[in-house]
DRENDO-1510 file (C-alpha; in Angstrom, 1 decimal, always signed):
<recs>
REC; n; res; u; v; w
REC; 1; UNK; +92.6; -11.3; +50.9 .
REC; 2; UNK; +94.5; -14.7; +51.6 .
REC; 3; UNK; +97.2; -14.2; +54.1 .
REC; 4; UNK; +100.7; -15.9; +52.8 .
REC; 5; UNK; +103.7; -16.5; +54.3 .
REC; 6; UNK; +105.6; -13.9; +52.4 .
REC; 7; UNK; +102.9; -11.6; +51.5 .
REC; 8; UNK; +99.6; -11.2; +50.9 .
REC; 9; UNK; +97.7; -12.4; +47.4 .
REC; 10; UNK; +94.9; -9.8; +46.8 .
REC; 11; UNK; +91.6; -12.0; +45.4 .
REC; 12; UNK; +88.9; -9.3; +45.5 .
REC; 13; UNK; +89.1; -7.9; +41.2 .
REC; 14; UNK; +87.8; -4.5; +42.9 .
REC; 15; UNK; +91.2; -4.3; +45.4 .
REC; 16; UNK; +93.4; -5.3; +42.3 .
REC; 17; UNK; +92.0; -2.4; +39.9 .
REC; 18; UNK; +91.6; -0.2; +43.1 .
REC; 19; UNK; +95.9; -0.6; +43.5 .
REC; 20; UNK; +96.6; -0.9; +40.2 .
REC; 21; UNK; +94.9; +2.9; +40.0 .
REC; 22; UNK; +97.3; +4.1; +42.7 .
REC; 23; UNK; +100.7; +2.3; +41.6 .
REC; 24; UNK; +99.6; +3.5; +37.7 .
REC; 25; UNK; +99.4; +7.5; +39.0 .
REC; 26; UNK; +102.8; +8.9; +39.7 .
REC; 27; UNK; +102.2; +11.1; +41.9 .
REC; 28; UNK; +101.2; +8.4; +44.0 .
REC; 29; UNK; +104.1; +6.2; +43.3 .
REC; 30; UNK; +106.1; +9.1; +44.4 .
REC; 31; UNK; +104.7; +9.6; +47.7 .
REC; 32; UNK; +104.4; +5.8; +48.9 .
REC; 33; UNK; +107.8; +5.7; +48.0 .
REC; 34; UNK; +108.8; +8.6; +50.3 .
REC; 35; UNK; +106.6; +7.1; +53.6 .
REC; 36; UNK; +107.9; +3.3; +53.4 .
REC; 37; UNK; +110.8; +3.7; +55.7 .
REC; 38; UNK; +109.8; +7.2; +57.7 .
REC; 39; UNK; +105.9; +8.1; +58.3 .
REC; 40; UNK; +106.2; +11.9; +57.2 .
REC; 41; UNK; +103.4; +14.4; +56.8 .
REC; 42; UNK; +101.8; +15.7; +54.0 .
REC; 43; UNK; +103.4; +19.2; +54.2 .
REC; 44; UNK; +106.7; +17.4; +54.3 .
REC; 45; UNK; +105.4; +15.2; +51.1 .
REC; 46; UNK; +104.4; +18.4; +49.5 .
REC; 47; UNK; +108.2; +20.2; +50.1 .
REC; 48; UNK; +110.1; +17.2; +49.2 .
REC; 49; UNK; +108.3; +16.6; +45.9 .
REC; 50; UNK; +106.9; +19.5; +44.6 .
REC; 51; UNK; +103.6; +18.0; +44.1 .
REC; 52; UNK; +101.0; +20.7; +45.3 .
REC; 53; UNK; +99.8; +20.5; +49.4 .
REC; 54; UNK; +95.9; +19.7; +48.0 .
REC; 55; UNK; +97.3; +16.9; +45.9 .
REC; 56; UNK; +99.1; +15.5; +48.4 .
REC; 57; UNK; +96.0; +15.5; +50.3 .
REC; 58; UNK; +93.9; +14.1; +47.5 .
REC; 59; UNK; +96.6; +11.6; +47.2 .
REC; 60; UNK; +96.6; +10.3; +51.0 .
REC; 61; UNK; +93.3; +10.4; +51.2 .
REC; 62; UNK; +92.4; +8.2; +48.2 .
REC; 63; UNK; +95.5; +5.9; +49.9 .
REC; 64; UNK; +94.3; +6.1; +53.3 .
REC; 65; UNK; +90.8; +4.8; +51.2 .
REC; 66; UNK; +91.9; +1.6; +50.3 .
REC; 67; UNK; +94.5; +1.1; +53.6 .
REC; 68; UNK; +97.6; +1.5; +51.7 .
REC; 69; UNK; +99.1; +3.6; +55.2 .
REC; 70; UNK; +99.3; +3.9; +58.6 .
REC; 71; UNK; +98.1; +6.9; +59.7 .
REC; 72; UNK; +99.5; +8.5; +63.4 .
REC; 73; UNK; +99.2; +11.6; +64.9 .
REC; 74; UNK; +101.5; +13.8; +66.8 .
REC; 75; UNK; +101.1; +17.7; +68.7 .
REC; 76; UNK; +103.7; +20.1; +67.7 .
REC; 77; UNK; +105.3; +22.4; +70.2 .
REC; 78; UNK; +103.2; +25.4; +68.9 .
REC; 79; UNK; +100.3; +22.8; +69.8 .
REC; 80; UNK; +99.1; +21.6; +66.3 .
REC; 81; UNK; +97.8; +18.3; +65.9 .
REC; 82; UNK; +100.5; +17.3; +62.9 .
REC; 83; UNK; +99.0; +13.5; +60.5 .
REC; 84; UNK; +102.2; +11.6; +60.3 .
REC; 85; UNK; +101.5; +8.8; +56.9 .
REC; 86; UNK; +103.6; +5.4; +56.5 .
REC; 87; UNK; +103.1; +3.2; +53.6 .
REC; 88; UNK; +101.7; -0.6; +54.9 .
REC; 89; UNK; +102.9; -2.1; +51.4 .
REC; 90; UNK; +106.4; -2.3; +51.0 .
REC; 91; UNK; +105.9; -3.9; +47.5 .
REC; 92; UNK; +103.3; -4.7; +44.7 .
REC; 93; UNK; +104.1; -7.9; +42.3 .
REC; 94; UNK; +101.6; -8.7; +39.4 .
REC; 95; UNK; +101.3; -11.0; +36.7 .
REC; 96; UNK; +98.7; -10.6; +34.0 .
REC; 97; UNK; +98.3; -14.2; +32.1 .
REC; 98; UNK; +95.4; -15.7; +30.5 .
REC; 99; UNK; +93.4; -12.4; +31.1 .
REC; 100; UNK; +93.6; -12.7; +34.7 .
REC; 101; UNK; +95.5; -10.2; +36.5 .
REC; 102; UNK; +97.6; -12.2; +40.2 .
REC; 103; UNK; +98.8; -9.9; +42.6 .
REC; 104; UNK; +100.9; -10.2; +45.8 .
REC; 105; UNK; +101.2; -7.2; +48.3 .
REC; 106; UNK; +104.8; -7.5; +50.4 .
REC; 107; UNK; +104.1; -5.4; +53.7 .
REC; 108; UNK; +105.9; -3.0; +55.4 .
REC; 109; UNK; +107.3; -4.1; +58.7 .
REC; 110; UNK; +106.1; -0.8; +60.9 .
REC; 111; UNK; +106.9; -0.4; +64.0 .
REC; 112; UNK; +104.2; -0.9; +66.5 .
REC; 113; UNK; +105.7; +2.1; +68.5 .
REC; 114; UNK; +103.9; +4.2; +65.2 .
</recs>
C-alpha cells in the first residue's frame, strides 16, 4: 500500500478484490457501518442488526483477516473477557476505467486510548 496524504491507495490486485468482497456483502457493509464511530462487540452487532451471533463472527473474522478493524478487549463485571471491534476504514472510493480497478482507503481516526 502507498501511504497518501488523504488516504491510502491500495496497489496489491489481491487487497482490492479482498475489500471489494467485504464492501459487495451486506452484511458486512452493515456491520463496519455500525463500528466506525463506537468499537462495539459482536453480541451488540448481532442485537442491533438482526444478523445471527455466528455471522457476526464469520463476518469479523473475515474483517479482522484483511485488517479492516481494531480489535480491543475489555473484562466485564461478571469477569468475562468481552472483544470490543472498530472499523480502521472510514471510507472506500474506486474507479474502474480501462479495466483497471483504483482504490483509495480513507481511515478512521481511532483513538489511541482503544
Amino acid at each position: 500500500m502507498q501511504s497518501l496524504e488523504n488516504g491510502t491507495f491500495l496497489d496489491n490486485e489481491t487487497q482490492k478484490n479482498d475489500l471489494l468482497n467485504v464492501l459487495a456483502d451486506d452484511y458486512s457493509r452493515n456491520i463496519l457501518n455500525r463500528i466506525i464511530e463506537i468499537p462495539k462487540s459482536g453480541v451488540q452487532l448481532s442485537n442491533e442488526t438482526g444478523i445471527p451471533a455466528s455471522t457476526v463472527y464469520r463476518k469479523l473474522s473475515r474483517m479482522a483477516d484483511l485488517k479492516l478493524m481494531k480489535i480491543t478487549g475489555i473484562i466485564s463485571p461478571e469477569g468475562k473477557k468481552i472483544f470490543l471491534y472498530q472499523s480502521r476504514v472510514k471510507s472506500v472510493y474506486a474507479k474502474f476505467e480501462g479495466g483497471f480497478i483504483d482504490m483509495e482507503i480513507i481511515l478512521n481516526s481511532i483513538p489511541s486510548n482503544l
